[in-house]
C-alpha positions as CSV (number, residue, x, y, z in Angstrom):
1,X,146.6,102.9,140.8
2,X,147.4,99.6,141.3
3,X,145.3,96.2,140.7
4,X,145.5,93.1,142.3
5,X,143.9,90.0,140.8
6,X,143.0,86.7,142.7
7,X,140.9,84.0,141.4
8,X,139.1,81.7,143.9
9,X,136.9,78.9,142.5
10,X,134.5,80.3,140.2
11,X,135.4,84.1,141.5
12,X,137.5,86.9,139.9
13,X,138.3,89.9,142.8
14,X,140.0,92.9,141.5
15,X,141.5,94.4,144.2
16,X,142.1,98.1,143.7
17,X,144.4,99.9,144.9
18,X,144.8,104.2,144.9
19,X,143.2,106.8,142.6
20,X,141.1,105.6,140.0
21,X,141.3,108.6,136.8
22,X,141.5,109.0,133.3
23,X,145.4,108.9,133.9
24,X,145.1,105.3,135.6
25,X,141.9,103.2,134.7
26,X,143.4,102.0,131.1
27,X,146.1,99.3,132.7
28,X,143.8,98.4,135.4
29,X,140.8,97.9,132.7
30,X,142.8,96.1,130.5
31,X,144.3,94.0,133.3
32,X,140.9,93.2,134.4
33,X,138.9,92.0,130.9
34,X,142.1,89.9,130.0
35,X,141.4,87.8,133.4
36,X,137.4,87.8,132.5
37,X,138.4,86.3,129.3
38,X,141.0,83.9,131.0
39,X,139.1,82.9,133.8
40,X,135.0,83.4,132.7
41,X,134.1,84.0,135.7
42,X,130.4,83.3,137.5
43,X,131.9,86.3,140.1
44,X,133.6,89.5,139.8
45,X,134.3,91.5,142.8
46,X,135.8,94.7,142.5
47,X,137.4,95.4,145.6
48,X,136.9,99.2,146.7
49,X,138.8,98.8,150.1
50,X,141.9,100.7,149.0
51,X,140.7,103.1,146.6
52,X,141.0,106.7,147.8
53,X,139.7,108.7,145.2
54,X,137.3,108.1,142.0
55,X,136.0,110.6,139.5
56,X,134.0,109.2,136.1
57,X,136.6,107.0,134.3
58,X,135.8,104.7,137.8
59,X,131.8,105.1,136.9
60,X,133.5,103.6,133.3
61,X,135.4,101.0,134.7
62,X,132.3,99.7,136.2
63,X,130.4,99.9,133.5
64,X,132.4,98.3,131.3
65,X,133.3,95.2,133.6
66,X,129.4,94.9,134.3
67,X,128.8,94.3,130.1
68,X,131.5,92.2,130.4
69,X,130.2,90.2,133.3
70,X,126.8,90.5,131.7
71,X,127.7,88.2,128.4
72,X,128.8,85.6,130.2
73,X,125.8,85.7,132.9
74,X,128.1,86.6,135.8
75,X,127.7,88.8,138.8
76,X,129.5,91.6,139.7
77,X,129.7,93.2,142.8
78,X,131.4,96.3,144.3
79,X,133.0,95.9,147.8
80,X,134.1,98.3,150.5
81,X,134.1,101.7,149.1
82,X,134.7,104.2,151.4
83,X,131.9,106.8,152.1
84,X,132.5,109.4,149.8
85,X,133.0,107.1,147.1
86,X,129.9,104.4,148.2
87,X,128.1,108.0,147.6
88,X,129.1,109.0,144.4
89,X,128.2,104.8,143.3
90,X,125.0,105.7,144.0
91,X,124.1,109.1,142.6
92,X,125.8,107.1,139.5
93,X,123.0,104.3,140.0
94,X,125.7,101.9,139.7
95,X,123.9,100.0,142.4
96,X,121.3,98.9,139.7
97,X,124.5,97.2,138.0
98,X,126.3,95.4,140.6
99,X,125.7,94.8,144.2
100,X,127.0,97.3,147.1
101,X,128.6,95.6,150.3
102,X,129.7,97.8,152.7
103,X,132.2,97.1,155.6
104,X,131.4,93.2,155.1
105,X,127.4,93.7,155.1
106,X,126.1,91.7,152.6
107,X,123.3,93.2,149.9
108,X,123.1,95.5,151.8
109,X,121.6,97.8,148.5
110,X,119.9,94.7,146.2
111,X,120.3,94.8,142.3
């Protein structure tokens, strides 16, 4: 798993790249709240385009990101997953936590 941050303006996007699992999410996590803290953020985008596989330390990895983007009133959005994974987002109810854009369609599933 690899993770790519950019900052533009006001917005953090985590670009992730491979298998999100228990053996991965811990540099990536870590790599991610140290930029938060850095940067504060009105904008975190957790870029799904290159993932290619997520099991429940990903559904963590949200979570966690979306407390941190909470205390500082920020919004955090998921973009790209691939289908599988979009589905599994949403059986997790993770839409209720960030916002889902698919494929470049914006909101398309509203927080």
């Amino acid at each position: 798993m690899k993770c790519r941050l950019a900052v533009s303006g006001n917005m953090l996007t985590a670009y992730l790249d491979g298998e999100i699992d228990h053996h991965s999410v811990q540099p990536v996590r870590e790599s991610i709240d140290n930029a938060i803290d850095r940067n504060q953020p009105n904008s975190l985008v957790l870029d799904f385009s290159d993932v290619t596989f997520m099991d429940s330390s990903g559904i963590g990895l949200i979570m966690g990101r979306f407390r941190e983007t909470s205390r500082l009133g920020a919004q955090l959005y998921i973009f790209n997953p691939q289908p599988p994974i979009e589905k599994l987002l949403l059986i997790a109810g993770m839409d209720k936590l960030a916002k889902i854009q698919t494929n470049g369609k914006k909101e398309k599933y509203k927080r």
